[in-house]
N, C-alpha and C positions, 0 to 999 in steps of 0.2 A: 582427465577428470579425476577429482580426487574420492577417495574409498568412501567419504562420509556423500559424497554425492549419488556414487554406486548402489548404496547401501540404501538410500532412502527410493530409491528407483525402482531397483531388485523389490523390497519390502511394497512396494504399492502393488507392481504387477503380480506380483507370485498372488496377494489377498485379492484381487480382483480377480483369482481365479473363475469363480461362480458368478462373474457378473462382467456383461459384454464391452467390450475395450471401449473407450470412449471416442474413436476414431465410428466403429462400426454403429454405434448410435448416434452419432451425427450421422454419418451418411443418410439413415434414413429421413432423414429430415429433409434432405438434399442439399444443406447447407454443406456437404465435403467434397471436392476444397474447401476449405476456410481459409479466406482471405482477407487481407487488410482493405480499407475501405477507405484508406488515404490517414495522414496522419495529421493529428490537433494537438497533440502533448508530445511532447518531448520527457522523455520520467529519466529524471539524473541519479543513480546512487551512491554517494558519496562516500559509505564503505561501511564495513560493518562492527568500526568503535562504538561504542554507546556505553552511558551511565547507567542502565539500568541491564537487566538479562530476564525480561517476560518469558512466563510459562509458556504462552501462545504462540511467542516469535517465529514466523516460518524463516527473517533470515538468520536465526543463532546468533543477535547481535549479542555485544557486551564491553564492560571494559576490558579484560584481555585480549580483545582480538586486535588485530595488528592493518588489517585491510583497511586503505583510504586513497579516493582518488588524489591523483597528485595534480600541478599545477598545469603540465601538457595538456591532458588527456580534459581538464576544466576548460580549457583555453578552447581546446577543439569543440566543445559545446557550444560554447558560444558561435564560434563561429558558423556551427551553423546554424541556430540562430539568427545571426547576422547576416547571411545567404539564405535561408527560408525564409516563408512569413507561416510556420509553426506558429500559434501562438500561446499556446501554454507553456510554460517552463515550469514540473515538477519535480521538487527535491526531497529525497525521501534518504533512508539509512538503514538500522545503527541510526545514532541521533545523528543528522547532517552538520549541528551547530559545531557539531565535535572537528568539523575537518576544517582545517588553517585557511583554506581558500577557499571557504561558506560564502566570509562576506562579499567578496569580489567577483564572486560567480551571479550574487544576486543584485547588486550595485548594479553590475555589467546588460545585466536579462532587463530589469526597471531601466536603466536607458535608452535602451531598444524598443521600450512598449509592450514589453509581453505580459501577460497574464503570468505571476509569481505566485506556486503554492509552494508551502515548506508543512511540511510532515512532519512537528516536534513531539516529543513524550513529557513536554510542559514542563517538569521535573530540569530540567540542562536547564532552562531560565532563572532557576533557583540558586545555580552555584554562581559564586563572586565572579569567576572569568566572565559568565558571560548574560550574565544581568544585563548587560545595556540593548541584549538585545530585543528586549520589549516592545522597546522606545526607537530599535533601529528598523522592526518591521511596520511599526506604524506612520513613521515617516514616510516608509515608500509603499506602503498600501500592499503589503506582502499579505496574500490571505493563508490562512493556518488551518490544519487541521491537523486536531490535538486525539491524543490518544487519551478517551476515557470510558474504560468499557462498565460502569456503574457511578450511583451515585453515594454508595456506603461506603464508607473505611473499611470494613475488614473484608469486603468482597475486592477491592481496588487492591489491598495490600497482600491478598492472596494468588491475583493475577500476576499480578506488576512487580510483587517486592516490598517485602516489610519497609515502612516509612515513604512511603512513594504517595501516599491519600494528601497529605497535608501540605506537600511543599507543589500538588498538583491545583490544589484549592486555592494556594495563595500566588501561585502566577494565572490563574485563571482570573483573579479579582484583580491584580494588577493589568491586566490586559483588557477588564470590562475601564476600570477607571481611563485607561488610553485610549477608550472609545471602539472597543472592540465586541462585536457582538449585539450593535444598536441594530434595531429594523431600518431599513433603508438604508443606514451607512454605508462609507466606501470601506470598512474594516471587517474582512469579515473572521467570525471566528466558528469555524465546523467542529464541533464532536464526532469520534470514531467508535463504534460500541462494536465489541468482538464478544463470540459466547465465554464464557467459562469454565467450559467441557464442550464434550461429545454432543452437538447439539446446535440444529440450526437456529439464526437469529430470529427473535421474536418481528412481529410486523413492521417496517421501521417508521412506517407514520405516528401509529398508535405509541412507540416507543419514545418516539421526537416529545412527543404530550408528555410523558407520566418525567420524561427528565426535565423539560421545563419547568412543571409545575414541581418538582422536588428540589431541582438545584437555586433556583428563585427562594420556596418557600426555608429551604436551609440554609442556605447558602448566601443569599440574595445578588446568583448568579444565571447573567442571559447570555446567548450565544446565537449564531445564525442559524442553525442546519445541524440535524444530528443524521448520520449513516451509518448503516449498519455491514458487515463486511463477514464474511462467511471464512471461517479457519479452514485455511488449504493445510490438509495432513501432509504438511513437511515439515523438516528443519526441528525445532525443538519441540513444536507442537507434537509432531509425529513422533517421538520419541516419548514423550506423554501420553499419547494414546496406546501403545507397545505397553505400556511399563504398568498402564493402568487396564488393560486386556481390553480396550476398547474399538481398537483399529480396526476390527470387520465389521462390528454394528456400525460405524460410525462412515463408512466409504458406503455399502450396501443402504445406508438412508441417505446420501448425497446419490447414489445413482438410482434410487427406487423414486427418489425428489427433481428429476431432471425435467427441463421445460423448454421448450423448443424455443418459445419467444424470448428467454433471457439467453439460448445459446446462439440467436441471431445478433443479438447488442454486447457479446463481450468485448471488454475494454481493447482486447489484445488486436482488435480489426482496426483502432483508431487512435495507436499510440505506439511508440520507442522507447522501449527499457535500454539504460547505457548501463553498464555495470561499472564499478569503481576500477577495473582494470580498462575503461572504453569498449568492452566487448561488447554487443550489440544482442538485444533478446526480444522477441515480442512481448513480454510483459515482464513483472520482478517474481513472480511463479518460478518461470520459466529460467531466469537468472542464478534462481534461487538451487536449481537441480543440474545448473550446467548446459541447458540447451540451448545452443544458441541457433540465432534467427538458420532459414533454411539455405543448407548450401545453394550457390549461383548467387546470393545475392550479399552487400557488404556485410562483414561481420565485426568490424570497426571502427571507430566514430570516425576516425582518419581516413575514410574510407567512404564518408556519407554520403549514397546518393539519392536524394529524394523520389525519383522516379522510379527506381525500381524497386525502393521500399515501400513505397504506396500500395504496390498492387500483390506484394509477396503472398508465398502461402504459409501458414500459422502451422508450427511449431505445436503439435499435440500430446496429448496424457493419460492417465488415469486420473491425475489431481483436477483435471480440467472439470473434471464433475463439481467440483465445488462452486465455480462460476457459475454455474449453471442450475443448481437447487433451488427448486422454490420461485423466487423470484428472483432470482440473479445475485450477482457481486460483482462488484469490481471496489476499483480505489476510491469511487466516489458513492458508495450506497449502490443500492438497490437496480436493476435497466429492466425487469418486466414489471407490470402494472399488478398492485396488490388487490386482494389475497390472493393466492395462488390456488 
């Protein structure tokens, strides 16, 4: 395990001192064990290159980093794929578009029938390389969900990275002209809204409204679904909360926030995180701090065996409160019923 993973581990547990581990608050729920509940997505991550380096980022993407799955360890996704009937195939990053065997992992998932999400920061469909691929997710009905955690320039450009608002505006209207984001369409196009500090996300229904009715009336941009996704205090996030003294207020209201019914629906009961080395995680949390799924059962995609990953037991935290606030998280919005 490397020091910066150490480090962000040490830092959560030592601050959760005054506040009960999150193993011992589930238990009382009776939900511990936590186990998986069989699996529906497969979540691929393809490494941690990207064009941008967000403040929020729990996995410290950017462009210096050097991590990218290679074409093995893609190959062995597929395949199992092509031996289950998983039917989600989730691609997430770092920008995913950034790895050399993006297109071929996706080509390969759409011929098999599966359900294709790709995770972009909208921003990578801007650069010359890889412009076409607008036009390559629309052909095969790839649905997207795009990171946009507002609908103002200077709140986007302070998240994300100076210039990041306008070249996200202009592949979002590219992708509505491609037919992406109609009601009823086969194209779907999802919004990802993250807070912009210490601080849970606003309702995400009531939020879904006030961006429609903004990105339409500025913009004269529509999209399918907007979700809202709770900042796990890791990775760079967490070192923004440290630097800005915020990291006890901000653990102490995700665990004073916790809710029984979104800690029965988290995502990690009914999905497989791969890491870009193939190492095997219950979720990209979990990937993200080095824990991998629980000894006894495979810990590499070489290794895949549906049966006994169905029933495993979940890999637990202190971050795990995050999931669990309010009305829940995961990769897709919100799993307990609003208000909380």
């Amino acid at each position: 395990m490397s020091l910066d993973l150490m480090t962000n581990q040490d830092t959560l547990n030592k601050t959760f001192s005054g506040i009960p581990p999150f193993s011992d608050r589930l238990a009382k729920t009776g939900l511990l064990p936590l186990r998986s509940t069989g699996i529906s997505t497969l979540q691929v991550n393809l490494g941690k290159v990207c064009n941008q380096s967000c403040r929020h980022c729990h996995v410290g993407a950017g462009p210096e980093r050097k991590e990218s799955m290679g074409l093995e360890n893609i190959s062995l996704c597929l395949e199992v794929l092509r031996t289950t009937e998983i039917p989600t195939l989730d691609i997430t990053g770092g920008a995913p578009e950034l790895n050399p065997g993006f297109p071929w992992l996706v080509d390969e998932a759409v011929k098999l029938g599966r359900r294709v999400i790709v995770r972009t920061n909208l921003t990578v469909l801007d650069l010359p390389d890889y412009s076409y691929l607008a036009e390559f997710y629309a052909t095969r009905e790839v649905e997207l969900f795009s990171s946009l955690p507002c609908y103002l320039e200077q709140n986007i450009d302070q998240q994300r990275g100076a210039g990041v608002f306008q070249p996200s505006i202009r592949v979002l209207k590219r992708l509505n002209a491609l037919g992406y984001g109609r009601e009823n369409g086969p194209l779907r196009l999802n919004l990802v809204f993250n807070p912009g500090g210490a601080f849970l996300p606003p309702p995400q229904h009531s939020l879904e409204e006030d961006f429609r009715r903004e990105l339409l009336g500025r913009y004269g941009l529509i999209f399918s679904n907007l979700y809202t996704i709770t900042n796990v205090p890791i990775g760079r996030f967490l070192d923004t909360l440290i630097n800005e003294g915020q990291l006890d207020k901000y653990l102490e209201q995700l665990a004073n926030a916790f809710n029984t019914s979104a800690a029965a629906r988290v995502m990690c009961r009914d999905m497989i995180s791969v890491g870009w080395d193939g190492r095997l995680y219950d979720c990209d949390f979990n990937q993200m701090l080095g824990l991998t799924c629980e000894q006894g059962v495979p810990g590499h995609i070489r290794d895949f065996d549906l049966a006994a990953l169905q029933s495993r037991p979940i890999v637990l935290g202190n971050h795990c409160y995050a999931c669990t606030a309010g009305a829940g998280s995961s990769c897709c919005g919100i799993v307990a019923d609003e208000p909380f």
